[in-house]
N, C-alpha and C positions, 0 to 999 in steps of 0.2 A: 706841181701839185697834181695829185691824181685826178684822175678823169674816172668815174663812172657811166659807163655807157649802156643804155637801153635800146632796143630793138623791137619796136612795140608790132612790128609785122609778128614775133614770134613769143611776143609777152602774155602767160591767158593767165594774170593775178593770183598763182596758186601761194605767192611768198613765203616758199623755203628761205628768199635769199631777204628778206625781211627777219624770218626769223634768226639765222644763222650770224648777223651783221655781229660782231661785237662793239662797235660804237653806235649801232643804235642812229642810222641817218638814213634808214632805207623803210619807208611804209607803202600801203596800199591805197591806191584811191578809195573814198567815203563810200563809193557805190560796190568795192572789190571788185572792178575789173581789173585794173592794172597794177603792177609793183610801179614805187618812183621814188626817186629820192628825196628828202622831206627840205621843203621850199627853203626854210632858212639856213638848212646847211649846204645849199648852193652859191658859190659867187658868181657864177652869170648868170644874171636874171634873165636874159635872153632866152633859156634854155627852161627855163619856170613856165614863164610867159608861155611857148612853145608846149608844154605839156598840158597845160588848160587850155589854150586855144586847138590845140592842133588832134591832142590825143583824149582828152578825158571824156571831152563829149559825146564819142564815136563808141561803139560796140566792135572787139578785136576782130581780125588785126588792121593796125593801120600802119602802113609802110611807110613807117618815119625810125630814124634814131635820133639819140637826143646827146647828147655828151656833157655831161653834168661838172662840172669842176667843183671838185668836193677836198677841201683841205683835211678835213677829219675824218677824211678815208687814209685807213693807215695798212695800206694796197695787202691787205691777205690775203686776198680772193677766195676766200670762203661762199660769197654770194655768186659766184661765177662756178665753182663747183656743185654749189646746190642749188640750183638753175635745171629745171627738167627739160627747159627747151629750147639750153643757150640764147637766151633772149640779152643777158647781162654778163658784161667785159670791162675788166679796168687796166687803162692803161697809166700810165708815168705821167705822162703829158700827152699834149694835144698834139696828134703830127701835124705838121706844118700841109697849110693851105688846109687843112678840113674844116669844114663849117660844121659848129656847132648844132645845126639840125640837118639832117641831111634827110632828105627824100628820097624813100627806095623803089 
């Protein structure tokens, strides 16, 4: 399953790659600070969790990434191109031994 991954140390919420999505699974936090991928089209909620607790409430950037597992990413990387501050990457799958949020 693809991984959507965010970089919130280099994310400042301009959402090109919200716009760009073709399946429409990518929005902006309520307040527009940050782009994130939209809670129910995650299956680890770990990685939800971690973006309300860790990142929503802070003002950028906060040196976290998050790795999203997102089935209805259908890996175009369109949002990885229009990305002004490479802050978002998708990969295939998870590499082995990486945690789901990592601390930068």
């Amino acid at each position: 399953m693809p991984y959507v991954v965010y970089d919130y140390s280099k994310c400042t919420g301009e959402a090109q790659c919200v716009a760009v999505c073709p399946v429409q699974i990518l929005e902006t936090s309520p307040d527009g600070k940050w782009c994130k991928a939209i809670d129910e089209h995650v299956e680890n909620k770990e990685a939800v969790e971690a973006f309300h607790e860790k990142v929503e409430p802070n003002d950028p950037p906060v040196n976290i990434r998050i790795w999203n597992d997102m089935p209805s990413c259908i890996f175009c990387q369109a949002c990885v191109a229009a990305c002004p501050t490479g802050a978002i990457e998708v990969y295939e799958s998870l590499p082995e031994g990486t945690p789901t949020v990592e601390e930068l």
